[in-house]
N, C-alpha and C positions, 0 to 999 in steps of 0.2 A: 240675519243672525238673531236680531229682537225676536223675531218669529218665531225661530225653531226654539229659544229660552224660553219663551210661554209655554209652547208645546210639552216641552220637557215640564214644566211646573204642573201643568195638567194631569200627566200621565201619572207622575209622582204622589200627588194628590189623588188623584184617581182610584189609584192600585194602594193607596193606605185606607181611603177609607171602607174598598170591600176589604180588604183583610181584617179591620177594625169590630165591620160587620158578620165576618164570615165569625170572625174569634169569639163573639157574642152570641151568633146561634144557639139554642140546641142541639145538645148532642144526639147523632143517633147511634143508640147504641146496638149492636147485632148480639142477641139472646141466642148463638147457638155454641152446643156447652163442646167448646176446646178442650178445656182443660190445659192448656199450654205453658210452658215458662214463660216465654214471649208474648202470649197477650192478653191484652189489658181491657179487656171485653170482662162486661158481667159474669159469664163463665169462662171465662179462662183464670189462668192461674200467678200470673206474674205478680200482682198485687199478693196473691196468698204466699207465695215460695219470699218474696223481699219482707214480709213479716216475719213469718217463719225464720230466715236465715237469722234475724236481729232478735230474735226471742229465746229460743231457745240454746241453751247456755250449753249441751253437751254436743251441737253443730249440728247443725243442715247443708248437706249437699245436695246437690244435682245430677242425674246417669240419666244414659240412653241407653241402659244396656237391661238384658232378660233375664230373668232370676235365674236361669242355666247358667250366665255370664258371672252373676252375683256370684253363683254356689262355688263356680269355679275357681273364683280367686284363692290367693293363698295369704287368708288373715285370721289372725288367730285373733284379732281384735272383736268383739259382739257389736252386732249394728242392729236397728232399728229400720225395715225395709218397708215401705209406704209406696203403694201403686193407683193411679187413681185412674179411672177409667168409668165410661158408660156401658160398653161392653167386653167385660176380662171374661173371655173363652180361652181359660186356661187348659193345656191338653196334657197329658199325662205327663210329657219329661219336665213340663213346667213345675207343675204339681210334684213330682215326686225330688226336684232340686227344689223347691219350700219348703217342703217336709224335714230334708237335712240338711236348709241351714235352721228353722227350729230348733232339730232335735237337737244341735250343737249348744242353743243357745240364744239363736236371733230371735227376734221378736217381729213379723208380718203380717202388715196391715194392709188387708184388698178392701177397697172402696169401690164398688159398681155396683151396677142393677143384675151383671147377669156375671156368673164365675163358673160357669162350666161343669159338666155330667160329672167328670171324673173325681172331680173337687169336691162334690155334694156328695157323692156317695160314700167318700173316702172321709168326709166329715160329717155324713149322718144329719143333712137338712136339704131344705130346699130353698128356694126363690120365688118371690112373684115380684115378677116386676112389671112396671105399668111405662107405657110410651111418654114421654115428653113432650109438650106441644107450648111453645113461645105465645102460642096466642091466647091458648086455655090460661097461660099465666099473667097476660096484659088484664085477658079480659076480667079475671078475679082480683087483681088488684085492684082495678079501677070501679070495682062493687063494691066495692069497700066492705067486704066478707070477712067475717072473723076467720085468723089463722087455725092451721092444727096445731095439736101440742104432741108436746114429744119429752118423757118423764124422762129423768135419768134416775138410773135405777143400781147405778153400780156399788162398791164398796162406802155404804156410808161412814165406814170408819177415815175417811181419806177426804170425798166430797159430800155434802149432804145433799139430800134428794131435792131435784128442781125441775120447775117446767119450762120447756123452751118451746117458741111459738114460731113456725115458720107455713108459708102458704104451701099447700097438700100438692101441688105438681113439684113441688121440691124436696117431697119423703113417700112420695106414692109405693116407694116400694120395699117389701116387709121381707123377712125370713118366718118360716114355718116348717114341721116336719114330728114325729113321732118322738121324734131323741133330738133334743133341741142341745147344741154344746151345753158347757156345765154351767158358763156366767152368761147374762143377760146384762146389758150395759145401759141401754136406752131401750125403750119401747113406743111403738105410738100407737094413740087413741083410734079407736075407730068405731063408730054407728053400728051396729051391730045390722039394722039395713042396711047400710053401705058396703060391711064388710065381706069380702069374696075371698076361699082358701077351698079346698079339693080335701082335707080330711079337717072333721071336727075335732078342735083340743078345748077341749074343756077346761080346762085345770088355767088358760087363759081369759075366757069369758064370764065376765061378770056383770047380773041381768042386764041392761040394754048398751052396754060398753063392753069394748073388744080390744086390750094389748096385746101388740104382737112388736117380737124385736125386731130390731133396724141398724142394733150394734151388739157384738157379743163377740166371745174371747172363748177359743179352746188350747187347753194346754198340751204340749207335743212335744216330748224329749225334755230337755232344758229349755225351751225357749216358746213360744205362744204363739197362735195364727188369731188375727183380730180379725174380723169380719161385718163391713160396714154398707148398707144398702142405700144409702144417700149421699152419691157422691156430688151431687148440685150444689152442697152446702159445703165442698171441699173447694169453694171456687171464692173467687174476688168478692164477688157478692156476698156470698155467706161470711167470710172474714170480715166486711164492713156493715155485714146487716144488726145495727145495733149491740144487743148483750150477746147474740148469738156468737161471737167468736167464743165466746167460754166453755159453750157446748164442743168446738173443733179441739182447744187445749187440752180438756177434760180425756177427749178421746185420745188424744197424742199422748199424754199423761202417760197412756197405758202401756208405753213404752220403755218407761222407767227411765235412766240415767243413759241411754245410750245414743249414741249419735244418730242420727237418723237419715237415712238415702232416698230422696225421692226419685223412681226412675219411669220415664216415656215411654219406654222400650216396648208399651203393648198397644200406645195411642196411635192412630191414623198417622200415615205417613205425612201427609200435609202440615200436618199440628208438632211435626219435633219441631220445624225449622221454623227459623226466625220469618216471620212475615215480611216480604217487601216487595213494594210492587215493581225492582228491579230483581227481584231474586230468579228469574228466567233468566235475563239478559243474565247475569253473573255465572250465572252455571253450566255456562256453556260457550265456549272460547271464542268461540268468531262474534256472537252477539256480545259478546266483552268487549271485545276488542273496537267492533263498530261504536258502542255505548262510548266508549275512553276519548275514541278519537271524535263523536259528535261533540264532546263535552271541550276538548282541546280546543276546536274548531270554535265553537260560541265565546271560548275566554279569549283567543286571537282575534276573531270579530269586534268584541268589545274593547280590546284594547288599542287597536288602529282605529276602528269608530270614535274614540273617544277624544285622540289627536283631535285638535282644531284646524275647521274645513277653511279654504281660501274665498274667499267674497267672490260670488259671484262677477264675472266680467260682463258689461251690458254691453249688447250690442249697437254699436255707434256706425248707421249708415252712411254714406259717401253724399255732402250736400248736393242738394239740387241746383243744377246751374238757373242763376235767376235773371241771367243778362237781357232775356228779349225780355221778359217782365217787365226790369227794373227801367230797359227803353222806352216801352210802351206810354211806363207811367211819365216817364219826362215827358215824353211827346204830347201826352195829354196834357200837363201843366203848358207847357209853353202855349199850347192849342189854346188851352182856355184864358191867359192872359195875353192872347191877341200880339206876342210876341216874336213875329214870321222873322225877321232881321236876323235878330241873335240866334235864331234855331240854324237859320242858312249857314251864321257866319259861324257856328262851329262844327256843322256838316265841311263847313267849306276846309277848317283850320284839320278835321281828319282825312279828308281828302289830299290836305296836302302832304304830310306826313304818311300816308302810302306810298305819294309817290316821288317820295326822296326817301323811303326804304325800298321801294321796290326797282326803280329805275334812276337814282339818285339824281331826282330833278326839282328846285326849289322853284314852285309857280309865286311864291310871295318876294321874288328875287326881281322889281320890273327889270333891271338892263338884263337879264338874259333870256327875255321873252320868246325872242326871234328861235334860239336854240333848243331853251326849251318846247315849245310848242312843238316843233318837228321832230323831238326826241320822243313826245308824249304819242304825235300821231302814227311814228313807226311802229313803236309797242303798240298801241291799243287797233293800229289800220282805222282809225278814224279819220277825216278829213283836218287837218292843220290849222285851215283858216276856221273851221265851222269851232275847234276848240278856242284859237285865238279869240273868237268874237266871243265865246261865251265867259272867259278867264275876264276879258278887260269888262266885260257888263254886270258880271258880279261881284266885281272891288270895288263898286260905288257900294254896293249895299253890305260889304265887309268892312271897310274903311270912315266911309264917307257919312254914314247913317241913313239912308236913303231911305225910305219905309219901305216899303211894297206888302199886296196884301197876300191872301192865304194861296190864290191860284199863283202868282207870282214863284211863290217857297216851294210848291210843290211844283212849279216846272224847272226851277235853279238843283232840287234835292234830287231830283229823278234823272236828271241830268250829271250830276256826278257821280250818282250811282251805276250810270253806263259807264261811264271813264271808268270807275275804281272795277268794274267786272269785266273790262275788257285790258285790263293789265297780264 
């Protein structure tokens, strides 16, 4: 029991201190952009959305549902609809329920790199958008390269004009087009060698720097479509990357007073749901079910393992019989104290005691010698007188102290050992 208590303080100790060291590691963290309520990854969104909810004062919800879904409802109440996504390929009935909850009143904000044919054309711009790459973003960080800037340019009657600096894989991608909507919100710098668009605007470039927007606002019925081309900065990161959240409020801002809906409804299937590395086993009945009962099964394990076990029982062999030993050894003491006498006379005193249990005849009886003697020689068929003679010649040396030496003892002892084996 001492044993298995160590054992157990080992393990305990053990399994604390890699936890200790596991909880102190580095995090790793996975750069690819979710966008998700549920995670809490650099681009995901759970950090941005638990802000948001506690920030703004006219409320923030959560939907999984398609701006079809939104249009359809029946609220006369004006909302604030916010969609964030990497790739919004919005297709025409999308598009054309945006258009009337605007025109009603709403206010719709798309945040991606790419928004689809029908939406550009229907609002007279374009897109370039540029790929994302996790590693193009390690590896500029760790150059320690100066960020891009990115002006805001909106109503300075409201905010005043300011630069916000964030690294160029996080606003790679611009809007451009002949009929640019009527507000420009933010714009970003760009190299006028770096810069690449398919028609030239002039009325943007000035000598060796190139603004092009990245956020802008058209108005539509009652209500306005926002239109945002860096949605990397819509994420956990961009919320905690230093001053940069003032740039996301600003943008939110433009939503006025109105509640605001953030809805999934266009992200990857993977990215609505809650991450869990049981969420297979959950979503499907019999691996449920197996999951329930492995887990049952290890709490019963532990709770009869935990009872106290009984001590083990030691196995205790049958002694060894040590009697011809333990003779041995006598016969050698007598042997070596020259002791031939006493060794006879208590061979002689078992001898006699066999044969008054076996034939109930007392040889240390002298008046019934005659009797016994002939009772001894019927039982054993030994000759009467040849025992007589030998009973009366070995009571001098049982009685009387006679000495006699070693050959003496060994023809008295071999001699009653016939008698006693012929009984």
């Amino acid at each position: 029991m001492k044993g298995s208590r160590w054992f157990i303080v080992f393990i305990v100790a053990f399994l604390s201190i890699m936890f200790a060291i596991e909880y102190h590691l580095p995090k790793n963290f996975v750069w690819k952009p979710t966008f998700s309520h549920y995670d809490e990854q650099p681009f995901g969104c759970a950090v941005f959305d638990s802000v948001l909810s506690s920030s703004l004062p006219q409320g923030y919800t959560f939907s999984r549902k398609s701006l079809y879904q939104l249009e359809q409802e029946d609220t006369t109440q004006r909302r604030g609809i916010l969609v964030i996504s990497d790739n919004l390929r919005l297709s025409d009935v999308d598009v054309n329920a945006l258009l009337k909850m605007a025109e009603r009143g709403d206010k719709i904000m798309l945040v991606s790199t790419l928004f689809g044919r029908y939406l550009e054309d229907t609002l007279q711009f374009r897109s370039y958008c540029s790929y994302f790459s996790p590693m193009a973003l390690k590896k500029y960080a760790t150059s320690f390269l100066k960020k891009d800037s990115l002006h805001w340019i909106g109503d300075s009657t409201v905010y005043p004009r300011q630069t916000f600096y964030f690294y160029p894989q996080l606003c790679s991608s611009y809007f451009w087009g002949d009929s640019l909507p009527e507000r420009v919100l933010a714009q970003r710098v760009f190299e006028s060698n770096e810069f690449r668009y398919e028609t030239e605007v002039d009325s943007l470039t000035t000598d060796s720097l190139v603004y092009m927007p990245v956020a802008m606002s058209r108005r539509w019925g009652k209500g306005e479509v926002i239109l945002v081309s860096t949605p990397l900065i819509f994420t956990n990161y961009g919320m905690l990357d230093g001053k940069n959240a003032i740039y996301i409020f600003r943008l939110l801002s433009q939503m006025g007073k109105l509640p605001i809906v953030r809805t999934e409804g266009y992200m990857k299937e993977t990215a609505q749901v809650q991450q869990s590395p049981f969420r297979y086993f959950l979503a499907h009945e019999p691996l449920r079910w197996a999951l329930y009962l492995t887990m049952i099964t290890i709490i019963l394990f532990m709770i009869f393992t935990a009872k106290r076990r009984q001590r083990v029982i030691p196995v205790i062999h049958e002694p060894a019989n040590k009697s011809l030993e333990f003779t041995e050894l006598i016969g050698t003491l007598y042997f070596q104290k020259k002791d031939h006498a006493d060794l006879v006379r208590k061979k002689f005193f078992y001898l006699a005691e066999e044969l008054r249990r076996e034939i109930q005849v007392d040889i240390e009886e002298v008046a019934d010698d005659e009797r016994s003697f002939h009772r001894i020689a019927r039982k054993t068929g030994m000759d009467a007188g040849e025992i007589a003679k030998f009973i009366r010649e070995v009571r001098p040396v049982i009685y009387g102290g006679r000495v006699i030496d070693a050959e003496q003892m060994k023809v008295y002892i071999d001699k009653m050992n016939e008698i006693i084996n012929h009984i």
